[in-house]
N, C-alpha and C positions, 0 to 999 in steps of 0.2 A: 376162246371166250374173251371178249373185253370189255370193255366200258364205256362211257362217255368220256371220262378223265384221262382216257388212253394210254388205264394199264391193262398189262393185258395177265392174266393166272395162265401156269401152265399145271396140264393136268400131270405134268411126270413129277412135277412141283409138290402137289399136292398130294398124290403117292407118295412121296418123300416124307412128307412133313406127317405124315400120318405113322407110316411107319418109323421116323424119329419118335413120337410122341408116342408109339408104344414102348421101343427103345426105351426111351425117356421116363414111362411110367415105370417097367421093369427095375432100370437101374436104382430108383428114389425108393420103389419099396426095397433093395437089398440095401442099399446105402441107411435108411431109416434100422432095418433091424439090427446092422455093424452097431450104429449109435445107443442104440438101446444095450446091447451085448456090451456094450463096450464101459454101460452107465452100472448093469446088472453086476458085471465081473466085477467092477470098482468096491460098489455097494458091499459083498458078498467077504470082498478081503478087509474089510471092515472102513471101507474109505467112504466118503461122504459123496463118493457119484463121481470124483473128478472131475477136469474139465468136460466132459458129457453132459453132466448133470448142469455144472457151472451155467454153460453156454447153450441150453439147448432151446431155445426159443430163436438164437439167430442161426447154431446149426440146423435147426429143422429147415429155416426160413430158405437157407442156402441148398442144402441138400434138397429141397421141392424144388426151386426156382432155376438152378443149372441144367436139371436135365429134363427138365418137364418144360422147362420154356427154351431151354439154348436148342436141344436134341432135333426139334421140331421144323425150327429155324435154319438149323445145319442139313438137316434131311432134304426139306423144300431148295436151297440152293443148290447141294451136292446133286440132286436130280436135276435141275433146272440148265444145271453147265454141263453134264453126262450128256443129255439128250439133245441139249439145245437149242 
């Protein structure tokens, strides 16, 4: 497959990236519920959430964004130089 622009997709590529990006989803839902566990157990010993709770709008922001966008990225090249 190419383009005008004369890049070209590879499809081992793109198996990659697909499979990163379920990787990817997988990991951010276990990584989301450590955070929440993490915010529950705090709460529970009578703590105000701890850093969990503190931070969680930029931990979410990081925990979605590393493996739902890196995973995908790293899939598509690691197949792309495998097969090449």
């Amino acid at each position: 497959m190419g383009s005008d622009f004369g890049v070209t997709i590879s499809l081992a590529g793109l198996i990659g990236a697909a499979v990163g990006l379920y990787v990817g989803w997988l990991d951010w839902k276990i990584l989301k519920g450590l955070l929440q566990a993490a915010e529950t157990k705090n709460r529970q010993a009578g703590g105000d959430g701890g850093p969990a709770a503190r931070y969680k709008a930029l931990l979410g922001a990081v925990i979605f964004a590393v493996p739902v966008i890196g995973f995908p990225i790293v899939g598509y090249w690691a197949a792309s130089v495998l097969v090449g």
